[in-house]
C-alpha positions as CSV (number, residue, x, y, z in Angstrom):
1,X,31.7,58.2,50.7
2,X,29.5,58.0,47.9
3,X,26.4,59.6,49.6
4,X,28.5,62.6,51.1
5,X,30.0,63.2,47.5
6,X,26.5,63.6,46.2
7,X,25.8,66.3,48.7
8,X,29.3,68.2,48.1
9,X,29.1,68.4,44.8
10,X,25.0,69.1,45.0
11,X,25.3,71.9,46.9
12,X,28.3,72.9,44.4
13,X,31.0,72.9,47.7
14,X,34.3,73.2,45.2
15,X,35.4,73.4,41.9
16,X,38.5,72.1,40.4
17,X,40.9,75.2,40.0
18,X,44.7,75.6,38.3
19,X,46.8,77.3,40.9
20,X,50.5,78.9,40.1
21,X,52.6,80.1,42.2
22,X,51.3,78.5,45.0
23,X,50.6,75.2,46.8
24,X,46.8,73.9,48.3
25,X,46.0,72.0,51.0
26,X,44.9,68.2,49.9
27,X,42.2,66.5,51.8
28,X,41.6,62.9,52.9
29,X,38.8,60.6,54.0
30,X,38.3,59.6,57.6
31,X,36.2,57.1,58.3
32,X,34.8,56.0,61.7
33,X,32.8,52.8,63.5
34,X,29.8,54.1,65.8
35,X,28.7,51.3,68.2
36,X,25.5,50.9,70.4
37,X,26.2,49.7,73.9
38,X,26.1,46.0,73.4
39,X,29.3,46.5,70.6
40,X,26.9,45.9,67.3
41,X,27.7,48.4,64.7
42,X,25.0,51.4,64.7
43,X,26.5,53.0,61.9
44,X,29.7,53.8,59.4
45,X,30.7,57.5,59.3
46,X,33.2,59.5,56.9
47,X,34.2,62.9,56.8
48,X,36.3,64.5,54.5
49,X,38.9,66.7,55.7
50,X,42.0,69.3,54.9
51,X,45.1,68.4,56.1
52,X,45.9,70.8,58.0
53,X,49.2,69.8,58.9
54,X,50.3,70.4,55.4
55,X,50.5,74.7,56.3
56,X,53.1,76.5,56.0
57,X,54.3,79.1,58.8
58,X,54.1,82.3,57.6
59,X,52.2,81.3,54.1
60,X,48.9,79.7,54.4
61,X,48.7,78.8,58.5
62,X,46.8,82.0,59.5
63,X,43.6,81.7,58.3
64,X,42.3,78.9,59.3
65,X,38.5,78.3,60.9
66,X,37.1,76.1,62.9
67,X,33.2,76.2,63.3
68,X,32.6,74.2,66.2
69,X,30.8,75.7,69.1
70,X,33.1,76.0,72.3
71,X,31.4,74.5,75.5
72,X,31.3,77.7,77.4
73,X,29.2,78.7,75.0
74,X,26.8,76.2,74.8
75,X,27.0,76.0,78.9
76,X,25.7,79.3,78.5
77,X,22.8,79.1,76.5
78,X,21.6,75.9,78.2
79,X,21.7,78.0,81.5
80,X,19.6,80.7,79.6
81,X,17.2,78.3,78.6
82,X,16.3,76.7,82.3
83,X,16.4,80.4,83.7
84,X,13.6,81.6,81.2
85,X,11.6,78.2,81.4
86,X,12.4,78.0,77.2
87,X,12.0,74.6,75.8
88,X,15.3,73.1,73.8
89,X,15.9,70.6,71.4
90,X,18.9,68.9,70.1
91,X,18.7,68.0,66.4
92,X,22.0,66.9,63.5
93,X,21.5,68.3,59.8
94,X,23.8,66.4,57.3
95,X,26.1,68.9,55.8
96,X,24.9,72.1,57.4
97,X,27.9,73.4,56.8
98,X,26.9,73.6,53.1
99,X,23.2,75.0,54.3
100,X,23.9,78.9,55.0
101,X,25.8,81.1,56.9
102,X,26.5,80.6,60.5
């Protein structure tokens, strides 16, 4: 928790704002246990997230976003890649979210 705090408030994700009139959306902490195959722990991962669930019909439940690529997408560009002979790698930025725009 501590380490993904540092990079939200490094890259400056939010600021603390006085809202009238009208309710936010908290967020909480999920945490999760990544194993290698023979069940030792590989690594402890946390995300913070909104809740979601907390939207109002009609008030604040249009406009919401996901940024996640859908497969058919991704299907797609892999078949791209083997059809032009392109080489492709697979990498994981910490926080890209927080690095530009998609």
């Amino acid at each position: 928790m501590d380490e993904k705090m540092v990079a939200l408030n490094a890259n400056v994700t939010w600021e603390l704002v006085v809202t009238k009139g009208q309710e936010t959306i908290g967020c909480k902490w999920v945490y999760k246990i990544k194993h290698n195959v023979d069940g030792s722990v590989n690594k402890y991962k946390v995300r913070l997230v909104a809740k979601g669930y907390a939207q109002t019909y009609g008030i604040n439940y249009e406009k919401t976003y996901s940024l996640i690529a859908k497969m058919t997408i991704i299907r797609t560009i892999i078949a791209m890649v083997v059809a032009k002979g392109w080489s492709l790698h697979q990498m994981d930025v910490k926080n890209v979210f927080l690095h530009g725009d998609l």
